[in-house]
Every structure is written in C-alpha cells, then in structure tokens.
N, C-alpha and C positions, 0 to 999 in steps of 0.2 A: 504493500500500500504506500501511498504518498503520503507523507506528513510534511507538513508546513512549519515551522517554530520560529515565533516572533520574539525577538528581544530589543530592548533599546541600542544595546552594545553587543560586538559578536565576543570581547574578554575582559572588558573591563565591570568589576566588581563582582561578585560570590556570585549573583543570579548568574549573569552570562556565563560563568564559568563555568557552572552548572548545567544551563542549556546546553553550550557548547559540548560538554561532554554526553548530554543525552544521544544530540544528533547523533556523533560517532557511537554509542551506543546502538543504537538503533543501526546504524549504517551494519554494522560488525554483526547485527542478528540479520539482516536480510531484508529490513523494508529501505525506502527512499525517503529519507528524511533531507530538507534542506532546512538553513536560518535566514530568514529575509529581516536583517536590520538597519538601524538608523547610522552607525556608526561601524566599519567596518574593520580590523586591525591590521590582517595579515593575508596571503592570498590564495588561500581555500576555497575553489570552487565551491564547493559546499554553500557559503555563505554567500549571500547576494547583501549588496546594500540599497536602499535607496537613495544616498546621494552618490549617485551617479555622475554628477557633472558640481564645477562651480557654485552657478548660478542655485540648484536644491541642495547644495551645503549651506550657501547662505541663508537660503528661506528657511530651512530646518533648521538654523540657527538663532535666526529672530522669531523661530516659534517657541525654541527654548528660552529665549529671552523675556519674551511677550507674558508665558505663565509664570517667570521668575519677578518680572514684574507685576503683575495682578495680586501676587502674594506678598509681595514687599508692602503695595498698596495696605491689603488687607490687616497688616498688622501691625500698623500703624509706623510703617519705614522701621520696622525690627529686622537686625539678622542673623539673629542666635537659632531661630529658625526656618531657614531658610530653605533647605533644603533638607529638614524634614519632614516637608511634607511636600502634594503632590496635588495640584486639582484637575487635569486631564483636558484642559479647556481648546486646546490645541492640537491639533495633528497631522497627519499625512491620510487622505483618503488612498487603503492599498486594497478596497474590495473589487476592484478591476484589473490587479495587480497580476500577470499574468503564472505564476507561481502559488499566488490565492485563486486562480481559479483551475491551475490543473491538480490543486492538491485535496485528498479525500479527506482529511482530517487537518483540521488548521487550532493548531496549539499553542495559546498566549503564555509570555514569562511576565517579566520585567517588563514595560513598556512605557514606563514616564519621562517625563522631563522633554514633553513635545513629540515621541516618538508617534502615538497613538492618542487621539482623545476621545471623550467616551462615546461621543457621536461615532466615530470611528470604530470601537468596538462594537457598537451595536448594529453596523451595518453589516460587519462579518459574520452577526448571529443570526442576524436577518437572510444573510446568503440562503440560509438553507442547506450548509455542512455543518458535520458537528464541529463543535467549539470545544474544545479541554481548555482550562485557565489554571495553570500552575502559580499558588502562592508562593513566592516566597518570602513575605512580608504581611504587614498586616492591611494594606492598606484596600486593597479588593473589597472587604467590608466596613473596613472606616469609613470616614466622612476624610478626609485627608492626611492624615497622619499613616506613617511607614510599620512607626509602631507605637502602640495608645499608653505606654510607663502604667500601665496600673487603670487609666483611665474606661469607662465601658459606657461611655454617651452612646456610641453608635450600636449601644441595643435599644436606643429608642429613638431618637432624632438629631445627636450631634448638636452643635450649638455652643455657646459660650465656651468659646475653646479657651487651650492655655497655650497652644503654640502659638496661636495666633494675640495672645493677650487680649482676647474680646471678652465684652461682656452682654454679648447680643445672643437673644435666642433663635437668630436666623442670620447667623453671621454667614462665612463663606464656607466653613465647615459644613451646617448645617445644609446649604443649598446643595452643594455639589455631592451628600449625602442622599441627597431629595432625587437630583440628577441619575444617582444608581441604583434605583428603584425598579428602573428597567430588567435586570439585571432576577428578582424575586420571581419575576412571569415568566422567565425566558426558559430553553430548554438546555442553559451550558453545566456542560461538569466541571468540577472544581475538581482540584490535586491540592491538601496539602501537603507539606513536608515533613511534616510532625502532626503527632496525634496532637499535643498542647496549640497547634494554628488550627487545627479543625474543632476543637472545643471551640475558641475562641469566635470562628466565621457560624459555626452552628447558635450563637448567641445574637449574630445581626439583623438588624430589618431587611437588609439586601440580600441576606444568605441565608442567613435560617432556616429556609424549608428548602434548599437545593442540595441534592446530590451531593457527595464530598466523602471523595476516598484520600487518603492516606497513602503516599509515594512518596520514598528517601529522596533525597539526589543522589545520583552515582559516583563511584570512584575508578580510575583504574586501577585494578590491583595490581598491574604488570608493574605500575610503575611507584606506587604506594607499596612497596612488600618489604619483608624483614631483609638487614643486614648484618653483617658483621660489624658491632658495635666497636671494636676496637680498632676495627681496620677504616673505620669511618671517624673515630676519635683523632686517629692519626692523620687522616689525609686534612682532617681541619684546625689542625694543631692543639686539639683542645685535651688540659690535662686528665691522664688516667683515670689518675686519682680520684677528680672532681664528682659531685654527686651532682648531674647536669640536670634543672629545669627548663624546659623550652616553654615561651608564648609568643603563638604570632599571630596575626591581623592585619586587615589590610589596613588598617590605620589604627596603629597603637592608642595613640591618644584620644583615641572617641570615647566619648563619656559610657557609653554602652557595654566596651570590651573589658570596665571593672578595674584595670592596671591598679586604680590607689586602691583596690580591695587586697589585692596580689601582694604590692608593697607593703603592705601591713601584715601581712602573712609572715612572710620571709622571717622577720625578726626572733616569729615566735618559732621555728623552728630548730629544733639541736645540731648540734654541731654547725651551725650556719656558715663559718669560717671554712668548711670543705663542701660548700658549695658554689654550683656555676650555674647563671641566669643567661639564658641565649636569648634574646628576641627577635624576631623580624616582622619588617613593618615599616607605612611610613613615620612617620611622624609629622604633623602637618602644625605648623609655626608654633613651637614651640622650644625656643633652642635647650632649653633650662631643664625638659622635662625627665635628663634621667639624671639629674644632680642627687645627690645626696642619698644613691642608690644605700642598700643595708647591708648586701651582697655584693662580689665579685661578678661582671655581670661583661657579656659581651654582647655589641648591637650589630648587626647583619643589617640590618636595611631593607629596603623593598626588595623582596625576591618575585620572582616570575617564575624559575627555571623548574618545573616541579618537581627534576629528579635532585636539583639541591636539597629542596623543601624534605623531601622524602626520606634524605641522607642525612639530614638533623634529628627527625626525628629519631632515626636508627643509632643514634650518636645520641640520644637525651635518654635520660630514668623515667623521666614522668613530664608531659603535658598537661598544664594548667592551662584550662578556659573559666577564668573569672567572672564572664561576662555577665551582664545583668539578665538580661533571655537572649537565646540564640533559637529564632524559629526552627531551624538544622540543626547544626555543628559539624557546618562541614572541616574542620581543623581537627576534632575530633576523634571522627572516622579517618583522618587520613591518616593520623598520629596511630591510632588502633592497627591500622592493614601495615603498618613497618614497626609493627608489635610493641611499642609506645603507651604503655598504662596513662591513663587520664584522669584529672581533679577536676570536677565544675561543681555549679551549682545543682540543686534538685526541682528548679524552679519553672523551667520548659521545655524548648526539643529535646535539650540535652537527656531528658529524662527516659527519651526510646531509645537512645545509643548506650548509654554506660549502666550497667549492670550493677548496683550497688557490692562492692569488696569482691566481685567475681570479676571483671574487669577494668576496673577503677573504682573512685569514690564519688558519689553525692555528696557536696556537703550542705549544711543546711542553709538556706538563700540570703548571703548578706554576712554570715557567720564565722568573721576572719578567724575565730577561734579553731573551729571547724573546718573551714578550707586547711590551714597549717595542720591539723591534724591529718587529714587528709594527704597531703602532700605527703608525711612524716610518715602513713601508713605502706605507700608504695616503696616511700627509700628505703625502708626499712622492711619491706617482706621478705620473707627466708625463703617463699614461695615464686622467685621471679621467671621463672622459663612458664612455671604454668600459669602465672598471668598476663604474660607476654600471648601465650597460646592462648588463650581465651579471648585474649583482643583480636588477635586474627583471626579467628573462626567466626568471632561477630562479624565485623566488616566483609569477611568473603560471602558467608550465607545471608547475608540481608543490602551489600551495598555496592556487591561488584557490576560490572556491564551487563555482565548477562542475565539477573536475578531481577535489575530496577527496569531495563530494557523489555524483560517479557512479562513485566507489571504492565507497563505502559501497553505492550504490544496487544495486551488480554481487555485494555481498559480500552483503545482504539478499535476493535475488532467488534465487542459490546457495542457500542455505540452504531458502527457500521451494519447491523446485523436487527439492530433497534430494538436487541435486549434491553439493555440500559440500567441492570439490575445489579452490578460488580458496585 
C-alpha cells in the first residue's frame, strides 16, 4: 500500500525523527511509504518537500511568520511563550498534492508552525482516504499549547490561558479550540505514543469519543544495540574507573528536560567524586549554564550522528531522563536497545518503557531524593548483565522496525478494509 507521512520537518526535532524513521520502517516491511514536508534536510528520495523553489520558501516563511505573529499579538507582545504553543491559522493547501492523491493512506505527524493549518487538515479528511494522526505532543487536543504543565481547560473549552497570560474566557486558546471541533464528527484515527497521551486526548472535547490506539515510535536496533563498554570507554577517552551518567536532549536547557532536578540529585549520591556526567545537547543562550557543576562532568554538544549517540550510551552505567513528562522517551529506549539501564520519573510515557527495578527505576515525580536513589540503585546493582538484558529485550520486542512497522501496517490495512475496530 501507499502511505503518505506529513511532517513539518523531514529531521529536525524528536517528531520528525520519529517519522523519519517510520517511513524507513515501513519501506524495510514492504509497503511504499513517502514524507511530503515543509522543510527538507538531506537528499532522500523518499522525502518530497514542498518548497520547491525560492519564491514557496519564502511564502512558507511568512506563513510561519504571520502565526508567530498572531500569537505574539495574543499575548500581549510576551515571548516566554512563544513557541509553545501552536494555532494552525496558516498553511499550505496539499489536498491536490499529487502524492496526497496517489497515496491510500495519508498519515499526519508534527505539522505546525505554518506547515499545515487546520483548514488544511480538514480538507484531507474530507478527501475521502483515511487519515491516521500520530501525536506526539499534546496539542491535537488542546486548544494551543504543545503541552498543558498540569493544566486540563481543554476538557471543557480552553480559555483564560496562562501561556498566553489572558484572562479572557474566549481568548485565542479558547477559539482555535472551538476551530477543532471539526475534528469530534470526523472519521480520523488517532496514534498515540504513550498510553499516558491517550489518557490524556480520551479527556478532550475534540477527542474524547474518537478512536485512539497506542503506537511506540520506532528505533533501529541495528544501530541502537549493545557494545563493548570498555572498548567504547576507550575510543572516547573517558576514564575506566568512572561511574559514567549520561543525559541528552535536544536542548538541555529547556525547562521541561528537568537538568536543575538532575543537578540536585548528583550531590546526594555516594561516592560522587568517582563519578562522570556526559551530556549532549544544545544548549541554547545560556553561557553560564553548566557553572558550578557538583560533579566531574563532560559536554559533547549537539550530536546528530546516531551511531555516536549509540556508542555513549554503551560507554554510560545509567541514563537519566529527569524530564518533567516525556509523551515517548525516545532517549530512553535508545539508551535500553545499547543495554543502558534508565532513571526517570513515574509521571508519563516514561511509564510504558521502564519497568520499575527490572529495567530501571521510576522514581517518584519531582522526588530529587528518589531520582539519586535511583541512580545509586543501578551503580550499585550486583545484578548488571541481567539488567543490561532486560533493557534489551524490552526495546527489541516492543520498539524495533519490525514490531512498530507491523502495528502500523495492521492499523492501515483496518482502516483500508473498513474494519476500523484495532
């Protein structure tokens, strides 16, 4: 079969990454999958962009402009949130798109920040193919926010936001809220990626009573798998000896990925002196941010290369994800499949990935006490090959290409077939 897969970007941030790797998933089980997006990186047939030329790099540029202005507007010239959130107001009409019309299943990711607006999505539900909408954020059922911190307006009508600092009960949250209504009638299936984002979409006025299965993101394991931890110690000069922590993200310093939870960990952990903090990541303007580390701590930078990433992990004792919620965890699972034990918290997706003490730790959400316990409990297990093996046999039986690819391919074929009952 043909599938279609819309992202804003064909690699840049977790969703595309994710996409990205479906297609090839998919491609590797035998159907025809392409990604037709806004922003293209590298040159993969696979991938189609739609700026094609100059002149629609610039209009797709002042579309992303146009809704980065409308919310600037909205929030009274605030920009602490600015790109938290998302209103859709903008986009490319692609339901004539020759790609959206030879393909039998056309499957949304990511699509903000002008790629798609919601006019636009609903012309492709109106096609008359089925539509899958893969979350992986929250914002599909919000009113505009990526992700609602605790907040749960949009199980009734959104309104007096706080990204927005309003205090209006039909501000622009609430409208664009109102706008995805469409969305309640329609006949599209949902994906999330965690059972904790389908709790969450099964709570909204726009999703509530729609269809919603549950699909990981994929990994590949050829290139996530176990190494030789010493022979990977060496090639990065990082000491024997050291009891090695890794966290990485694509942006350290976002308030979300938790760091000052982590930093307050460390301290409380034994022997701290025979420890080593590996990070990667950007870091986005803050020069200052790892001053006055508590640890021995080495910074790697923005990596891309995944078989680096991969060879870190194989080189670390224990990955820590602090994060405040991670819809996924995709860091997680990757850390898992190069047999990398894991600490987070017990708070969201993380909580279908990591196995409490049989392949990492939950700790309790916010609980610096409890995360450094955690930590202390993997440096310190007497048990480490068999909890090394227990992360790999997770990651392989729930997260490799072949397992999430013939989820999806079971989920398309339903659909096709006008079961619709998976």
């Amino acid at each position: 079969m043909k599938i279609l897969l819309l992202s804003t970007s064909e690699r840049t941030g977790g969703a595309a990454i994710a996409t990205n790797r479906l297609m090839h998933a998919l491609n590797k089980s035998g159907q025809e999958a392409k990604m037709l997006v806004r922003d293209k990186q590298t040159d993969d047939p696979q991938v189609a962009p739609i700026n094609t030329d100059r002149r629609k790099k610039k209009i797709n540029f002042i579309r992303f402009a146009y809704e980065r202005w409308v919310i600037f507007l909205n929030s009274r010239f605030g920009r602490k949130n600015l790109f938290a959130v998302s209103i859709a107001n903008t986009g490319t009409d692609i339901s004539k798109h020759p790609l959206v019309k030879e393909a039998d299943i056309i499957h949304l990711h990511w699509i903000n920040q002008g790629f798609l607006s919601l006019t636009d999505i609903r012309k492709l539900i109106e096609s008359g193919k089925p539509v899958v909408w893969t979350m992986h954020d929250m914002w599909v059922f919000t009113g505009i926010c990526h992700h609602a911190w605790g907040c749960e307006a949009f199980t009734k009508a959104c309104g007096n936001c706080s990204f927005l600092a309003s205090k209006k009960k039909n501000d622009l949250s609430a409208r664009v809220l109102k706008g995805k209504r469409f969305l309640a009638q329609s006949n599209i299936r949902l994906v999330a990626v965690s059972s904790w984002l389908k709790n969450l979409a099964e709570k909204s006025v726009t999703t509530g009573k729609l269809n919603i299965s549950v699909i990981p993101n994929v990994i590949d394991t050829s290139v996530f798998s176990p190494s030789d931890k010493q022979a990977m110690r060496n090639k990065y000069s990082f000491p024997p000896e050291k009891k090695i922590i890794i966290m990485g993200a694509a942006k350290i310093n976002d308030t979300i990925k938790g760091f000052d939870i982590l930093r307050q960990a460390l301290p409380l952990i034994e022997d701290k002196e025979n420890l080593l903090l590996l990070l990667f990541g950007e870091i986005k303007k803050n020069g200052s941010f790892l001053s006055d580390m508590p640890v021995e701590y080495v910074y790697m930078g923005l990596l891309s290369d995944t078989s680096v990433i991969a060879e870190l992990y194989a080189a670390a004792d224990v990955t820590v994800v602090p994060s405040h919620y991670e819809t996924f965890g995709q860091t997680l699972i990757e850390s898992m499949a190069c047999g990398c034990p894991v600490v987070s918290f017990n708070n969201s997706g993380q909580a279908d990935i990591v196995n409490h003490q049989t392949n990492g730790y939950l700790a309790e959400y916010k609980n610096v006490e409890d995360l450094a316990a955690g930590i202390t409990w993997v440096l310190e297990n007497t048990e480490k090959l068999r909890l090394s093996d227990a992360c790999v046999k997770k990651a392989k039986e729930n997260y490799s290409e072949t397992v999430v690819a013939g989820k999806y391919i079971a989920l398309y074929t339903d659909l096709l077939t006008g079961n619709g009952s998976l």
